[in-house]
C-alpha positions in Angstrom: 16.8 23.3 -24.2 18.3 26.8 -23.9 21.6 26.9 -21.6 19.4 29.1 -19.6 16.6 26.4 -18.6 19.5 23.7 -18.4 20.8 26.4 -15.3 17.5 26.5 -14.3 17.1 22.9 -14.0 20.0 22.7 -12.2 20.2 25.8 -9.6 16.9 27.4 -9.9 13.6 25.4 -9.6 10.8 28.1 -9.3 12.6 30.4 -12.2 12.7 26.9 -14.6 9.1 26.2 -13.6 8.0 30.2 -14.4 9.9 29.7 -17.8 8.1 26.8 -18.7 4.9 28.7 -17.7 5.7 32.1 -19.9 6.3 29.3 -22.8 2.9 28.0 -21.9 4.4 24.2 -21.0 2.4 23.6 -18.3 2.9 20.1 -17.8 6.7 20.1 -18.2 6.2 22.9 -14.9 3.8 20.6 -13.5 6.4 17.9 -13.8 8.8 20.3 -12.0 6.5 20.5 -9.1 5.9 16.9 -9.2 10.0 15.2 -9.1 10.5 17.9 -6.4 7.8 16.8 -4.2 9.6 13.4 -3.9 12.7 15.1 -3.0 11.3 16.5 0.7 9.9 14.2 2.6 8.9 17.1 4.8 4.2 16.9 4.3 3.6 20.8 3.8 6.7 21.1 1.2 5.1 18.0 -0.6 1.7 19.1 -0.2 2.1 22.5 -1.7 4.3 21.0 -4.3 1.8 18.5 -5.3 -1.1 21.2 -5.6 1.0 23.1 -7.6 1.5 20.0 -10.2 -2.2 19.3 -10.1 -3.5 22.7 -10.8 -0.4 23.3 -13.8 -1.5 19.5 -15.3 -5.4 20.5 -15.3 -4.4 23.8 -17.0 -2.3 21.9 -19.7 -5.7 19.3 -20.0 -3.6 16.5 -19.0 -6.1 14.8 -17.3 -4.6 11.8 -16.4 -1.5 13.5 -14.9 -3.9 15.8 -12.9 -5.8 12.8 -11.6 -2.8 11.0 -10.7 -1.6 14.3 -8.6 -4.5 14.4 -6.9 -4.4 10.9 -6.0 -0.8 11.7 -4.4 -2.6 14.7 -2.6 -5.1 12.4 -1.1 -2.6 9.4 -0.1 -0.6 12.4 1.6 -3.6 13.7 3.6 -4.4 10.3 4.9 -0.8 9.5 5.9 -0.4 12.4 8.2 -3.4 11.5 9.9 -1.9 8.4 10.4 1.5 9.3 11.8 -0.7 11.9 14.4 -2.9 8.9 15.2 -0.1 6.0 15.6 2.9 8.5 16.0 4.3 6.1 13.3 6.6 7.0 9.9 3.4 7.1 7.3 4.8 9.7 5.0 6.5 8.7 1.9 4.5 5.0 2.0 3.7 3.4 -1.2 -0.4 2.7 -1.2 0.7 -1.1 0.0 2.6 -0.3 2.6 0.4 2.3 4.0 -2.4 -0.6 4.2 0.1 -3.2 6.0 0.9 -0.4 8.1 -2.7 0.6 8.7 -3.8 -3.0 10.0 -0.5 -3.2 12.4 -1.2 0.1 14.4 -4.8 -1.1 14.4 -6.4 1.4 12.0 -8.5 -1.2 9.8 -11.1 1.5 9.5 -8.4 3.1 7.6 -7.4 1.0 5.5 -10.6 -0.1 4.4 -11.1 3.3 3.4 -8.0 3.3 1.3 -9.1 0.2 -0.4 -12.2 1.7 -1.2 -10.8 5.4 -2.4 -8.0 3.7 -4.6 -10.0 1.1 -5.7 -7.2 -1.8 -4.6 -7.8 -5.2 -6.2 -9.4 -7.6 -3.6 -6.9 -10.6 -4.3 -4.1 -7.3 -3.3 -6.2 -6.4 -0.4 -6.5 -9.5 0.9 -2.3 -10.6 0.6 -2.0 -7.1 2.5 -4.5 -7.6 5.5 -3.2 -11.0 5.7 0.3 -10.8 6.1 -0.8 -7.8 8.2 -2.8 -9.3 10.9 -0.4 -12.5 11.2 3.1 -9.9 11.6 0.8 -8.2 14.6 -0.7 -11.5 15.7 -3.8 -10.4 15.7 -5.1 -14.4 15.8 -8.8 -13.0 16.1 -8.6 -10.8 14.1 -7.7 -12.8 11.1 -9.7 -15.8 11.9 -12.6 -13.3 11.5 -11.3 -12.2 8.4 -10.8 -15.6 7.3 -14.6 -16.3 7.9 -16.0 -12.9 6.4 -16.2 -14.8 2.8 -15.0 -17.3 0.6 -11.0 -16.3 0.0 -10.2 -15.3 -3.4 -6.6 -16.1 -2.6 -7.6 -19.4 -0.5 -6.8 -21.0 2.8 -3.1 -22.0 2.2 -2.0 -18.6 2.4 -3.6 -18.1 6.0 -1.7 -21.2 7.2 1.6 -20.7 6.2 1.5 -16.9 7.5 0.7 -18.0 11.0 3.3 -20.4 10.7 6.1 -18.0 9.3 5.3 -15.8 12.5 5.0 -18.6 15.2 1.9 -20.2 15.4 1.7 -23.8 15.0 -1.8 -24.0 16.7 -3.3 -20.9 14.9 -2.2 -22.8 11.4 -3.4 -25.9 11.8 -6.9 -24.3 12.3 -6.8 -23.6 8.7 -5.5 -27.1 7.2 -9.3 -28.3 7.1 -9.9 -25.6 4.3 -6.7 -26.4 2.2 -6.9 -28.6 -0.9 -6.9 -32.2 -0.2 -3.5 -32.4 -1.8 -1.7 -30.1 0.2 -3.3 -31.3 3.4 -0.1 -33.8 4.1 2.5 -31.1 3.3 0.7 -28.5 5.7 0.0 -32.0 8.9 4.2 -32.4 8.3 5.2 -29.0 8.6 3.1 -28.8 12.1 4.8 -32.7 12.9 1.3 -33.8 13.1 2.5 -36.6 12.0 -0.7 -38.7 12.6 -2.5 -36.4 10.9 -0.5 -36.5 8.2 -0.4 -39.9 7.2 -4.3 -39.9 7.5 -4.4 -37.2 5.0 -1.8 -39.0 2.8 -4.2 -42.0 2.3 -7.7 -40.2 2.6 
């Protein structure tokens, strides 16, 4: 790199990115745009920053880069209607987070719509809502979602997040769909002791 474009890098953004386009390096202006859209956490600087990098990637027929862009874009756009909805801190979320987050400030329809637009594994999905629904307390809620289909991450995982945030009664709703083996474990950490010395010797 020219001492030039190493000054550039360092002092002048937009005149490093214009040199890489007179060069015809799209993508390494793209990736320019990209790197400082995680420096502001500010949504119009990001946006405009991030639809910059898309349109320089497509351009330079790097397709993957431009889909990941535009996947940024779209996360982006759905966080600041979150933050307006919830008056929440959505911006600068990883996909994960912005789920959890969804399903605490009670914007499920939300978050199912993430799942579907980033195509989120369901065993993922499922840990998220989860652990969601049992930080909020939503008791109802996740019994509901408990009962919506056979769990691809099982039953043990329901009953130890109720019982990590408080809820003796709400776990042991969920011992009956454990494995037979773990039954005991799950009775002693509610001091059911009967229970558990049933289960023991089943």
């Amino acid at each position: 790199m020219s001492l030039f474009a190493q000054y550039c890098r360092q002092q002048d953004r937009e005149m490093l990115i214009d040199l890489y386009y007179q060069d015809d390096r799209l993508v390494d202006g793209a990736n320019v745009h990209l790197l400082d859209s995680l420096k502001d956490k500010g949504w119009d600087f990001q946006f405009q920053k991030l639809t910059k990098a898309q349109e320089m990637y497509q351009q330079g027929q790097n397709r993957f880069a431009a889909e990941v862009a535009g996947d940024h874009l779209k996360l982006i756009q759905i966080q600041r209607q979150l933050q307006e909805r919830t008056d929440q801190p959505f911006l600068g979320e990883p996909l994960g987070d912005t789920v959890h987050k969804s399903f605490l400030y009670n914007q499920a329809p939300v978050a199912e719509k993430l799942r579907k637009d980033f195509k989120i594994p369901d065993k993922r999905f499922w840990w998220i809502k989860l652990k969601a629904l049992a930080e909020s307390r939503q008791w109802l809620e996740l019994d509901r979602f408990a009962k919506s289909k056979k769990s691809p991450i099982g039953y043990e995982p329901f009953f130890e997040a109720c019982l990590e945030h408080g809820s003796r009664v709400e776990a042991m709703k969920y011992i009956a769909k454990v494995p037979a083996a773990s039954k005991p474990r799950c009775f002693i950490k509610c001091k059911a002791w009967e229970q558990a010395a049933e289960a023991a010797f089943a």
